[in-house]
C-alpha positions as CSV (number, residue, x, y, z in Angstrom):
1,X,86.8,-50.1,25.1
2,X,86.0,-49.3,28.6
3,X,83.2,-48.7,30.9
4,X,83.8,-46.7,33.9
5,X,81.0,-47.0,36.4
6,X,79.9,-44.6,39.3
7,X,77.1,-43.9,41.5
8,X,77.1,-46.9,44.3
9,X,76.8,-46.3,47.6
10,X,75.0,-47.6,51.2
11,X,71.4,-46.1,51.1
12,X,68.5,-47.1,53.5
13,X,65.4,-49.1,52.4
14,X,63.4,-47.3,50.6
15,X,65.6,-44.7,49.7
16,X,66.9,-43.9,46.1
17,X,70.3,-44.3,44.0
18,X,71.1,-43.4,40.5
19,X,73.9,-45.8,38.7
20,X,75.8,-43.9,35.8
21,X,78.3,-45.8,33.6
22,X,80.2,-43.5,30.5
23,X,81.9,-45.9,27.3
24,X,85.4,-44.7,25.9
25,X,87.7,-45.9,23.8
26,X,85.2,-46.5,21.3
27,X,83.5,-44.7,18.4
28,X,81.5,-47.7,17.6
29,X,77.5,-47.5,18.3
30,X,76.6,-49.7,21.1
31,X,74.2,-52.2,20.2
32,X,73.2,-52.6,23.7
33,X,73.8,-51.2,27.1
34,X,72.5,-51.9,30.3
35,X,73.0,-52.9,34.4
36,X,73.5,-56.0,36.1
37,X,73.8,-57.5,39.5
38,X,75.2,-60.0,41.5
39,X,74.3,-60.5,45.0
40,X,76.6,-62.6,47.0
41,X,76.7,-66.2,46.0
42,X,74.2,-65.8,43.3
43,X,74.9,-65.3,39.8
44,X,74.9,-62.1,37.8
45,X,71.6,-61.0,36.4
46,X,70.2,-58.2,34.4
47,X,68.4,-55.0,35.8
48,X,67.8,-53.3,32.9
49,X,68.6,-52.8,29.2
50,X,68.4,-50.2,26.7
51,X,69.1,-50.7,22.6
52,X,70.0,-47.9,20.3
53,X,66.8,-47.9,19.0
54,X,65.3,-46.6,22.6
55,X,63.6,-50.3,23.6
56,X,64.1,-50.9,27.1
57,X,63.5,-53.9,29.3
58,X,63.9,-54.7,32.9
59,X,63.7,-57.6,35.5
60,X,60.5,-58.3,36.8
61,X,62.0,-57.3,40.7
62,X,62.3,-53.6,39.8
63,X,59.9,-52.7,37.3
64,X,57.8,-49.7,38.0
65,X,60.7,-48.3,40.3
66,X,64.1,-48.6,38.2
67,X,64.4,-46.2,34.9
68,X,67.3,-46.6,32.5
69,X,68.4,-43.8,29.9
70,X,71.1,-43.5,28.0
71,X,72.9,-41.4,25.8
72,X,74.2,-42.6,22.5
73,X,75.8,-39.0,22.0
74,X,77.6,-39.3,25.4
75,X,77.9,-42.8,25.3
76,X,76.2,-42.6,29.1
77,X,73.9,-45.1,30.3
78,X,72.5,-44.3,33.4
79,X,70.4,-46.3,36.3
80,X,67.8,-44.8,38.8
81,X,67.0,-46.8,40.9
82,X,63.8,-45.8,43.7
83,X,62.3,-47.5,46.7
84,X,65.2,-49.4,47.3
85,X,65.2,-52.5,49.7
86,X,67.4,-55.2,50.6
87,X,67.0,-57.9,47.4
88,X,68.7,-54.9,45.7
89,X,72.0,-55.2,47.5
90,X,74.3,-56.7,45.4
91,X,77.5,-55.2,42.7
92,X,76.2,-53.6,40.0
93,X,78.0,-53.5,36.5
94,X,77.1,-52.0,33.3
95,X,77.5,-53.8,30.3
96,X,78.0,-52.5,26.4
97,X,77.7,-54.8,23.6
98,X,78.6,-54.3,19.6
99,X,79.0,-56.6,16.9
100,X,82.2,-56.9,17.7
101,X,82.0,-57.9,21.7
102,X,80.8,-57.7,25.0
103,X,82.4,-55.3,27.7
104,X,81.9,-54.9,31.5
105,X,82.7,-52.1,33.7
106,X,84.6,-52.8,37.4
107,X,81.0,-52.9,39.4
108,X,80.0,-50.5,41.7
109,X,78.5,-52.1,45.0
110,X,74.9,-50.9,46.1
111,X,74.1,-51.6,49.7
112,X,70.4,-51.4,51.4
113,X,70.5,-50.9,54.7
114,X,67.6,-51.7,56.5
C-alpha cells in the first residue's frame, strides 16, 4: 500500500491550499483516511479524518476553515484548507488505516508566510 501526497506549497496568511493524497496498491476499503501535521519540534497531530461511512472530524485549530472529502471509488482523500496563517505551517501527511494496518504517505510541507 502506498499513499502518494500532493498539493503543499508556500502560501501567504490568509490565503488557501488544497492537500490531495490517492491510495494504491490496495483493493481493500480504507477504514479511515485523513491529514496530519507536524510542525517543527512538535509532535504529529491530526487535521482532519474521514471514515467510510462519510463521518468526519477535525482539530479544534481549523474547524470552520478546513474541509476533507474523499473518494472511496478513487481511493482520494483530499484537504482544503482556507484562511491560512502561520500555526498551520508544518508537514502534512495523509494517513489510511484497515484492519489490517496503518499507512503514511512521504508529507508534503505547507508553509504560511506571513
Amino acid at each position: 500500500v502506498q499513499l502518494q501526497a500532493s498539493g503543499g506549497g508556500l502560501v501567504q496568511a490568509g490565503g488557501s491550499l488544497r492537500l490531495s493524497c490517492v491510495v494504491t496498491g490496495s483493493n481493500v476499503r480504507m477504514n479511515v483516511m485523513g491529514w496530519y501535521r507536524q510542525a517543527p519540534g512538535k509532535q504529529r497531530d491530526m487535521v482532519a479524518v474521514a471514515t467510510n461511512t462519510g463521518r468526519t472530524q477535525y482539530t479544534d485549530s481549523v474547524k470552520g476553515r478546513c474541509t476533507i472529502s474523499r473518494d472511496n471509488g478513487k481511493n482520494t482523500i483530499d484537504l482544503v484548507m482556507n484562511n491560512l496563517n502561520d500555526e498551520d505551517t508544518a508537514v502534512y501527511y495523509c494517513h489510511a488505516q484497515t484492519l489490517g494496518g496503518t499507512y503514511w504517505g512521504q508529507g508534503t510541507l505547507v508553509t504560511v508566510s506571513s
